[in-house]
C-alpha positions in Angstrom: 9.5 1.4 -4.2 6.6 0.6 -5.4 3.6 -2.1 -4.0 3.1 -4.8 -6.5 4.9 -7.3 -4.8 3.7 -8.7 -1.2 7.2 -9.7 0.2 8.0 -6.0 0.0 5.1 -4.7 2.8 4.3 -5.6 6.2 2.7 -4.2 9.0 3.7 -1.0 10.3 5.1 -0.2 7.2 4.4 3.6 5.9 2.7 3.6 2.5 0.8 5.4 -0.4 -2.3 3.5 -1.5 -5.4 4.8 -4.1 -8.3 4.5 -2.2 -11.6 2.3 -4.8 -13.3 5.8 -4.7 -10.1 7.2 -6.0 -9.2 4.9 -8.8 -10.2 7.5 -11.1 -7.9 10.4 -10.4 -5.6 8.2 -9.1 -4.9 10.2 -5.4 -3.0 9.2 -2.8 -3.8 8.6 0.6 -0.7 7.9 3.3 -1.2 6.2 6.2 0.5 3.2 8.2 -0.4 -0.9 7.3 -2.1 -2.5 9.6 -3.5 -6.0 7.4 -2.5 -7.4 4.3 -5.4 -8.2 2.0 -4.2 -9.3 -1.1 -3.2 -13.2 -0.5 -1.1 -13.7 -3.9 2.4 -13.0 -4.1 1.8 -9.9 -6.3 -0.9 -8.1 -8.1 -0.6 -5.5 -10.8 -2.2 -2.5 -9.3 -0.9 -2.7 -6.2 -1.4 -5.3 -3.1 -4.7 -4.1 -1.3 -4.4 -3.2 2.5 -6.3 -2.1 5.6 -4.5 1.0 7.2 -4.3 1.7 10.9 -7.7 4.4 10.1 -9.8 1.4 8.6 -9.4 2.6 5.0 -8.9 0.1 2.4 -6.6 0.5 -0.8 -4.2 -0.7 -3.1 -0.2 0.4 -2.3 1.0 1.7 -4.8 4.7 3.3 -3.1 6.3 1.9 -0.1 7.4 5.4 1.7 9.1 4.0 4.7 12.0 2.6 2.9 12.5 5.3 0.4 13.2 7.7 4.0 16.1 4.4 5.1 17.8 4.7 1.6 16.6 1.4 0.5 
């Protein structure tokens, strides 16, 4: 799933996000959500979030509920 859409990711939830300093080669870094920065309902390059480590990105796939079948 992927992390345009705000309704879809809340705290705790496992995700993929690209990291500012990796906008260019467009790598992934997993972790678990901790805040939800992005106020609008959606944005198209992914809702930006602060992960459990402090690192800052936009989601761009929601892990946890690909592993629940969702």
């Amino acid at each position: 799933m992927n992390g345009q859409q705000r309704i879809n990711i809340s705290p705790g939830l496992e995700v993929d996000i690209v990291l500012k300093k990796d906008q260019r080669t467009g790598k992934l870094t997993r972790g678990i959500v901790k805040d939800i920065l992005t106020n609008s309902p959606s944005h198209p390059h992914g809702i930006k979030v602060r992960l459990q480590d402090g690192q800052v990105g936009r989601v761009q796939y929601i892990v946890q509920n690909e592993k629940r079948g969702k």
